[in-house]
BAFI-3210 file (N, C-alpha, C; in Angstrom, 3 decimals, decimal comma, padded with zeros to 6 digits):
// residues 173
n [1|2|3|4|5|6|7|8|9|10|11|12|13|14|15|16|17|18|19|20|21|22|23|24|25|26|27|28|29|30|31|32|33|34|35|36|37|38|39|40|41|42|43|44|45|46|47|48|49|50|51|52|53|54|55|56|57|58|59|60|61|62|63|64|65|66|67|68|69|70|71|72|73|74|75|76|77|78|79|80|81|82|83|84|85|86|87|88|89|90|91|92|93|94|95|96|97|98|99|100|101|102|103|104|105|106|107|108|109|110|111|112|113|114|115|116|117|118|119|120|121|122|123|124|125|126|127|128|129|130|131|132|133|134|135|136|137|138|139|140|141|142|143|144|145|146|147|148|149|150|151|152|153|154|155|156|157|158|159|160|161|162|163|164|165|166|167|168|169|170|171|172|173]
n.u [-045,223|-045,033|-042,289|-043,157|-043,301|-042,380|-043,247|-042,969|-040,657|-038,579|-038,916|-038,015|-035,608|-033,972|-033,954|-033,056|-030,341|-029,740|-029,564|-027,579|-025,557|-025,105|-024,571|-022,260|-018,834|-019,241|-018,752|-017,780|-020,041|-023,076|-026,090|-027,450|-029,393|-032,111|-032,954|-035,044|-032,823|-030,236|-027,757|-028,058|-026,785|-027,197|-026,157|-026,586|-026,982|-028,473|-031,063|-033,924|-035,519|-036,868|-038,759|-041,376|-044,072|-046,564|-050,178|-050,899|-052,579|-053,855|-053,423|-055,075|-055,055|-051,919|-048,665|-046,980|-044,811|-045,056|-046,700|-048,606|-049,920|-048,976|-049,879|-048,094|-047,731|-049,512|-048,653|-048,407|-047,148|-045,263|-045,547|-042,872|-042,334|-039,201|-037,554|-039,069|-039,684|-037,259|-037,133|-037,195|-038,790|-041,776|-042,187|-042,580|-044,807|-043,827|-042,903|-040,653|-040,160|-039,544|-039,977|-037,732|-037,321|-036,495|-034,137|-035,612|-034,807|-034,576|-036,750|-038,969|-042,023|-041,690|-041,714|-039,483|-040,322|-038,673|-036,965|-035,850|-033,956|-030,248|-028,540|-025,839|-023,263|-019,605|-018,226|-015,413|-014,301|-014,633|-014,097|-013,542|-015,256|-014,243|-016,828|-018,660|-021,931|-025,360|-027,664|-028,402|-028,636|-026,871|-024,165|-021,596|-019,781|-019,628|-017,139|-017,276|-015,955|-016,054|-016,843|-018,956|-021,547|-021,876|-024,319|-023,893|-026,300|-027,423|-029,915|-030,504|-030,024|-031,782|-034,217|-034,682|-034,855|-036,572|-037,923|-038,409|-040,075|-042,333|-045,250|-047,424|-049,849|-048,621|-050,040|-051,168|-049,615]
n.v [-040,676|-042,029|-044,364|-047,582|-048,457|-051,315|-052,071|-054,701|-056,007|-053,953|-054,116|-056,535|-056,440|-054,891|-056,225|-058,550|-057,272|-055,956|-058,485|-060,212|-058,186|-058,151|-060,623|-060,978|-059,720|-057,013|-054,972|-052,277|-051,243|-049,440|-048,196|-045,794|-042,916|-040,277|-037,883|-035,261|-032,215|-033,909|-036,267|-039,100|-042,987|-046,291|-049,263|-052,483|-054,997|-054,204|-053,352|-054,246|-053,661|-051,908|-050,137|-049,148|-046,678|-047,375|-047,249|-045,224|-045,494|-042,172|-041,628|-040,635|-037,924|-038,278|-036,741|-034,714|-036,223|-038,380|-040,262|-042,633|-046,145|-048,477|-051,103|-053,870|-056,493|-057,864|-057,036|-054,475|-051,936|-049,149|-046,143|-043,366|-039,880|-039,167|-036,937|-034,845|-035,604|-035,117|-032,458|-030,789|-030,541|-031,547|-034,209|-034,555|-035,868|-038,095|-039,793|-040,971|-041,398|-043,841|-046,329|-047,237|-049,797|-051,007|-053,940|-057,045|-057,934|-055,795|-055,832|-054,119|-052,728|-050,994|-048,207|-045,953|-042,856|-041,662|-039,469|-040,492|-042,989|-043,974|-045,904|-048,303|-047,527|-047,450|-046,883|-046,980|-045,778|-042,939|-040,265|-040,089|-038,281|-035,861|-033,945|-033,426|-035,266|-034,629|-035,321|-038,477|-040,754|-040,673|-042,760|-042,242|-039,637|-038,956|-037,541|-037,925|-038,839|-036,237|-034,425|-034,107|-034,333|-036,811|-038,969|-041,376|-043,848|-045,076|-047,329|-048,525|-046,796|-044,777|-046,498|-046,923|-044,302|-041,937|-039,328|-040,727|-042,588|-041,401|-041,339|-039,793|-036,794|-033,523|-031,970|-028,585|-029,174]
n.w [169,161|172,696|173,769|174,941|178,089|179,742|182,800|184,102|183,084|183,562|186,235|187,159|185,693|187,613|189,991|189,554|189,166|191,714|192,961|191,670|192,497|195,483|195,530|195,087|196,072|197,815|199,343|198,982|197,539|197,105|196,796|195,462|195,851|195,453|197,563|197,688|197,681|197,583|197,527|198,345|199,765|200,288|201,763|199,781|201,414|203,125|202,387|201,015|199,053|195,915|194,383|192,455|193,215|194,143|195,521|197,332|200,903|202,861|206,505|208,739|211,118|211,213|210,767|208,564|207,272|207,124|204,601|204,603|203,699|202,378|200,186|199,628|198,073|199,492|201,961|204,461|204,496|206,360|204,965|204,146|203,441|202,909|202,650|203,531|206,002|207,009|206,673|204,642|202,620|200,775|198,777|195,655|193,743|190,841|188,189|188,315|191,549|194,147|196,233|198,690|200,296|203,741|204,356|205,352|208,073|209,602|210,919|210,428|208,439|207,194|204,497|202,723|201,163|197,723|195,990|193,331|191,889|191,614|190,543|190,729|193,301|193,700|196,354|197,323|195,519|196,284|198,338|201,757|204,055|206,994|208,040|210,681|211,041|210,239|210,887|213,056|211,444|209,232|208,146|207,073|205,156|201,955|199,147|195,566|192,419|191,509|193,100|194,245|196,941|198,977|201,241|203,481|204,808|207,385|207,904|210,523|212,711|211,373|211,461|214,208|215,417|217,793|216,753|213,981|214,637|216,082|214,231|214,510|214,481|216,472|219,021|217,323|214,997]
ca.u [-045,783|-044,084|-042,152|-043,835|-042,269|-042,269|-042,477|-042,892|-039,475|-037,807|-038,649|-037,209|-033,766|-033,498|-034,372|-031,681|-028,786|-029,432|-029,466|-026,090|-024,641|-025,305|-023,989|-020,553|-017,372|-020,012|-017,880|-017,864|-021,223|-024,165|-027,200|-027,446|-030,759|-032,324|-033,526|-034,452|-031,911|-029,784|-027,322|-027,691|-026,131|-027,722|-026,066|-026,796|-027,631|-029,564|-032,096|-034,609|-036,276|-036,523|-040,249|-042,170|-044,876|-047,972|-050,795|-050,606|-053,714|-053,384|-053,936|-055,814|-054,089|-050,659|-047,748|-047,785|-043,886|-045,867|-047,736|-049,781|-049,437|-049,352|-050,130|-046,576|-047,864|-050,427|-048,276|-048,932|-046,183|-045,608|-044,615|-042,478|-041,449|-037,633|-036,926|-040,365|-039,045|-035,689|-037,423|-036,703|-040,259|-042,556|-041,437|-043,496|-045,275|-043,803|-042,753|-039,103|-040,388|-039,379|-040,132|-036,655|-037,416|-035,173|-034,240|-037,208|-034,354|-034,854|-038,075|-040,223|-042,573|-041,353|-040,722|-038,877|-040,095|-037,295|-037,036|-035,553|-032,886|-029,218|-028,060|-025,102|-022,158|-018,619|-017,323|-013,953|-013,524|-014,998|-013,059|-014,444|-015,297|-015,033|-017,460|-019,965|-023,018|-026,364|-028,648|-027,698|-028,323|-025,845|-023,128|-020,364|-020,309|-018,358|-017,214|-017,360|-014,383|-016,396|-016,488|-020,352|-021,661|-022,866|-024,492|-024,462|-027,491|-027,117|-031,145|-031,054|-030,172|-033,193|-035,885|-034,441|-035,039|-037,501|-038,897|-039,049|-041,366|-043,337|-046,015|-048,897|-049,586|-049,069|-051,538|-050,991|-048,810]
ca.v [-041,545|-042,084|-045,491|-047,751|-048,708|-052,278|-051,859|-056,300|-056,100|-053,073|-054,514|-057,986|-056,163|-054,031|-056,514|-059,397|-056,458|-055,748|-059,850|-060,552|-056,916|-058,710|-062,023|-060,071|-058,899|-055,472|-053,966|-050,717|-051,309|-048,711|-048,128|-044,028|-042,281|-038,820|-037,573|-033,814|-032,332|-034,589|-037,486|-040,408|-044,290|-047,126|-050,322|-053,583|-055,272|-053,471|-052,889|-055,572|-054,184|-050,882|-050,248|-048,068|-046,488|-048,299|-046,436|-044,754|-044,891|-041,802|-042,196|-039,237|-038,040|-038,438|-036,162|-034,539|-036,965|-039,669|-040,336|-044,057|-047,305|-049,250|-052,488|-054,645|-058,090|-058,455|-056,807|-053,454|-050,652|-047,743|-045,317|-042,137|-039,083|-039,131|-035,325|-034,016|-035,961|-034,296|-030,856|-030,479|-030,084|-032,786|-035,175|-034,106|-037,118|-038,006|-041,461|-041,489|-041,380|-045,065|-046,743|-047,970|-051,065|-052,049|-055,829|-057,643|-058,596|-054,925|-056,197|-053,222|-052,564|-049,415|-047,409|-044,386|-042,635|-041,536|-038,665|-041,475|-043,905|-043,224|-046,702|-048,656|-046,820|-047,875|-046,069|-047,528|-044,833|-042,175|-039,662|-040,091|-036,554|-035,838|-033,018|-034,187|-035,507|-033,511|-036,494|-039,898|-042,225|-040,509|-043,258|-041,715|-039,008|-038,907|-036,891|-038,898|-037,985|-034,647|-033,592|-034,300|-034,766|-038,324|-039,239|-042,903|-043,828|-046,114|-047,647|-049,211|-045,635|-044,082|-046,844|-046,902|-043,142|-041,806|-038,898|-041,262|-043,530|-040,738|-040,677|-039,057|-035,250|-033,244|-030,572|-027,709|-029,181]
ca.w [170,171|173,685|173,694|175,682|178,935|180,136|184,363|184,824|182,528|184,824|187,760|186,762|185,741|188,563|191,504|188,974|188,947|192,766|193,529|191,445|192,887|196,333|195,970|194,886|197,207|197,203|200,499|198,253|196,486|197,596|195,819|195,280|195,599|195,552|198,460|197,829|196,302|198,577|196,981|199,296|199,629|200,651|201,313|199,086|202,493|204,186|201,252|200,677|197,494|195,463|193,838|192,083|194,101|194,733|195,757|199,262|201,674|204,128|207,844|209,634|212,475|210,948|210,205|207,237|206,126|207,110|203,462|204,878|204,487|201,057|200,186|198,488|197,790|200,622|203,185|204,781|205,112|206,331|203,543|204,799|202,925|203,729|202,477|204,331|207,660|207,315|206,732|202,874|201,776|200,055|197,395|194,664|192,918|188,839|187,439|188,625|192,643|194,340|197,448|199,453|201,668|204,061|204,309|206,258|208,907|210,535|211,985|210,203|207,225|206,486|203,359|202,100|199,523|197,561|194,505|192,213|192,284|190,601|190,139|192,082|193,067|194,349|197,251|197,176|195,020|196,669|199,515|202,762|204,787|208,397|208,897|211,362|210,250|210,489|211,525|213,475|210,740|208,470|209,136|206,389|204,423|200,870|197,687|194,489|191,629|190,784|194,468|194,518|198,279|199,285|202,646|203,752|205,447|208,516|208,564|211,866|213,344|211,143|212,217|215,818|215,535|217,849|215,737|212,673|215,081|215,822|213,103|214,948|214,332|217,383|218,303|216,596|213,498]
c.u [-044,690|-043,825|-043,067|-042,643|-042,607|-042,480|-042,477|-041,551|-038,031|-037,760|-037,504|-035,982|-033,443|-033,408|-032,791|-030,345|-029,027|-029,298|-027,976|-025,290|-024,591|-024,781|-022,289|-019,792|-018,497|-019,716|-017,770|-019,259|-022,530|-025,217|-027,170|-028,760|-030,456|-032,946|-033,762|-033,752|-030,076|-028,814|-027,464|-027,123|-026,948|-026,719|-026,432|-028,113|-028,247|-030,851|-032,615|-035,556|-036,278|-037,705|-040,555|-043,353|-046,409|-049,085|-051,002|-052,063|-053,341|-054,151|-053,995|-055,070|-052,397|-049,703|-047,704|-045,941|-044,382|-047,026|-048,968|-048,868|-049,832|-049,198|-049,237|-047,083|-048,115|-049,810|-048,615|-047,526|-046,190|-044,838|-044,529|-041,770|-040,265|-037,402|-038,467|-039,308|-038,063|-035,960|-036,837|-037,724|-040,606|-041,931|-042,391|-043,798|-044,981|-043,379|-041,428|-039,104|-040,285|-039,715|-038,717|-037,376|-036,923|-035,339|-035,314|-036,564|-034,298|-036,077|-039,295|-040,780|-042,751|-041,085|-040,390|-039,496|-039,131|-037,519|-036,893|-034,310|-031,684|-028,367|-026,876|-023,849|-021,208|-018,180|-015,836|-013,392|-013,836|-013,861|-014,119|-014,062|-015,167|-015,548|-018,332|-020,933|-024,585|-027,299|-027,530|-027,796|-027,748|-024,591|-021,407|-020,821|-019,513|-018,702|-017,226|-016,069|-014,838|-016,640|-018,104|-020,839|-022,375|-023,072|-024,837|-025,497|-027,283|-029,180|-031,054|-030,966|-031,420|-034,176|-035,918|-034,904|-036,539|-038,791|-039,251|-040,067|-042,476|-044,422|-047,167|-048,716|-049,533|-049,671|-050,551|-050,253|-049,596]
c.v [-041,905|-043,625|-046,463|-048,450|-050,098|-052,198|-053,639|-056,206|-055,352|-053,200|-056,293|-057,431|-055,963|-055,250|-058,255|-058,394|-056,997|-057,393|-060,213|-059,433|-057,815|-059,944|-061,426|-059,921|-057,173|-054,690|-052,694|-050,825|-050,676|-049,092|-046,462|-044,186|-041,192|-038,750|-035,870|-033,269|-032,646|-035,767|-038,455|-041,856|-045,211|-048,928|-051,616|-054,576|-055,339|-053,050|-054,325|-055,537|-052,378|-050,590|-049,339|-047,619|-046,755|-047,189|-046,761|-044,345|-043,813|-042,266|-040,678|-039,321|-037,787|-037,297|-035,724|-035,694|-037,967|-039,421|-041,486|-044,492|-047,804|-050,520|-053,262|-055,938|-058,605|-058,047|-055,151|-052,616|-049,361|-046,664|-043,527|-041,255|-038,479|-037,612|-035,101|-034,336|-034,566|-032,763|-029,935|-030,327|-031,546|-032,830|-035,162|-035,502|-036,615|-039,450|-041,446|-041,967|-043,131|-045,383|-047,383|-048,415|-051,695|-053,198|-055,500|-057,970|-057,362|-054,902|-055,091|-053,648|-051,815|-048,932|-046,543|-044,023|-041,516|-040,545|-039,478|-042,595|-043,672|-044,694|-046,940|-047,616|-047,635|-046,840|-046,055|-046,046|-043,083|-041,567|-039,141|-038,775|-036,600|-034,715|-034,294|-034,031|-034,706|-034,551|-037,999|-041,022|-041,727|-041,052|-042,632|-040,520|-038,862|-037,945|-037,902|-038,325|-036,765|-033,898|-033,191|-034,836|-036,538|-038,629|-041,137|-043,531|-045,293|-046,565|-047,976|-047,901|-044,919|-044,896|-047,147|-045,389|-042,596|-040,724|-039,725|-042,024|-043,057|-040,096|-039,606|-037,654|-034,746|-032,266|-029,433|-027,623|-030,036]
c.w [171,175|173,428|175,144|176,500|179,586|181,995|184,839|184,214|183,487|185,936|187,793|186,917|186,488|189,786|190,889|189,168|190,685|193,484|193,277|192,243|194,835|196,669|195,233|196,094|196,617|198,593|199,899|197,158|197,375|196,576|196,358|195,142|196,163|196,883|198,999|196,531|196,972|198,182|198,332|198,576|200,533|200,886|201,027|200,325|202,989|203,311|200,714|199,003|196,920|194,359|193,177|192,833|194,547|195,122|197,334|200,005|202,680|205,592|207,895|211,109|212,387|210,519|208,923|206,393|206,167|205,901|203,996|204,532|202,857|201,336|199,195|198,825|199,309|201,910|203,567|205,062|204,920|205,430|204,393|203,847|203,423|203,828|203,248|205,445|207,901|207,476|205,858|201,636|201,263|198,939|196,853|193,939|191,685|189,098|188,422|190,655|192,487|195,988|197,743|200,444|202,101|204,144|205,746|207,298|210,167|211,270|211,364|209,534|207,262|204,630|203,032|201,032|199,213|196,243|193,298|192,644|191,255|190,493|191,280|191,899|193,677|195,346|197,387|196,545|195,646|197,994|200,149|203,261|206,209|209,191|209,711|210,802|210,878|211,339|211,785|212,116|209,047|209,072|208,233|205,706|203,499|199,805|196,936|193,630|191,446|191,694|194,741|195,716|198,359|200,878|202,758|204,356|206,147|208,873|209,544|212,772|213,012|212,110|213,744|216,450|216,536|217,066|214,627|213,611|215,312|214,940|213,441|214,746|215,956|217,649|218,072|215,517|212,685]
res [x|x|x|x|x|x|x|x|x|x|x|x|x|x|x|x|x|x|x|x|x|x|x|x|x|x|x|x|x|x|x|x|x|x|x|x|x|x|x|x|x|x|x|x|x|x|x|x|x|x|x|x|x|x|x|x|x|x|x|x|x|x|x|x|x|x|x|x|x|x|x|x|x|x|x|x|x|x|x|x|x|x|x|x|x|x|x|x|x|x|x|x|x|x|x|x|x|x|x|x|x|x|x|x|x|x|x|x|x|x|x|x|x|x|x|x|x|x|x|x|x|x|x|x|x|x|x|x|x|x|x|x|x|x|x|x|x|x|x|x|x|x|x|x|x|x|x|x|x|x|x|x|x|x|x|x|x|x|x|x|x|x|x|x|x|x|x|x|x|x|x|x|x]
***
């Protein structure tokens, strides 16, 4: 028999780590997620919550990274497949898939959906790169000790982005 999994318990821990990780000196404290087969960073900050995936109404008309618009405790956002956008194929629906929502102080109700989440990381320790970055709201880009890629993700460049604003399909895609 599969153990049974608690998600009011996992959300409790996760949203208590990322509150104490936050009220820390967290100047080298990301949050890692999948994106793809993509390592990304997130920082502490700029991330208002970190979910499991709710159920997604689509909108007609829309893009195919544009998934809709879910409903997080009576509010409405727009839920975006980050690796589709980028042009990395669809994020296949299983358990480990998460919604990233930036803090509420970027003015949206947006969300990422995300392959999974890989827990906090330190950069401090990480060695920063200086190829140039592929997209604007890659604001760093790092190895880790095992020489594993990491991209930093600058949100206010994504949701300032005008293709990410563009959800509508256009004719012929």
């Amino acid at each position: 028999m599969a153990k049974k999994f608690n998600l009011r318990e996992f959300q409790t821990s996760l949203s208590q780590q990322l509150q104490a990780a936050a009220s820390r000196d967290n100047s080298g404290s990301r949050l890692g997620f999948r994106v793809g087969d993509a390592n990304w960073l997130v920082s502490l900050s700029d991330t208002e919550e970190v979910i499991p995936v709710p159920p997604i109404v689509k909108v007609p008309g829309a893009r195919r990274w544009f998934r809709g618009v879910a409903n997080i405790r009576g509010n409405l956002f727009a839920v975006s497949d980050f690796a589709d956008f980028m042009g990395q194929g669809v994020t296949p629906d299983h358990a480990e898939c998460r919604l990233l929502i930036p803090h509420h102080e970027f003015g949206v109700n947006a969300a990422l959906l995300v392959r999974g989440t890989l827990g906090l990381k330190n950069i401090n320790r990480y060695e920063l790169r200086s190829e140039s970055a592929a997209h604007p709201w890659v604001a760093r880009q790092y190895a880790d000790e095992a020489g594993v890629e990491w991209c930093d993700m600058d949100f206010g460049q994504l949701l300032g982005n005008a293709d990410f604003l563009m959800a509508e399909a256009q004719a012929g895609s």
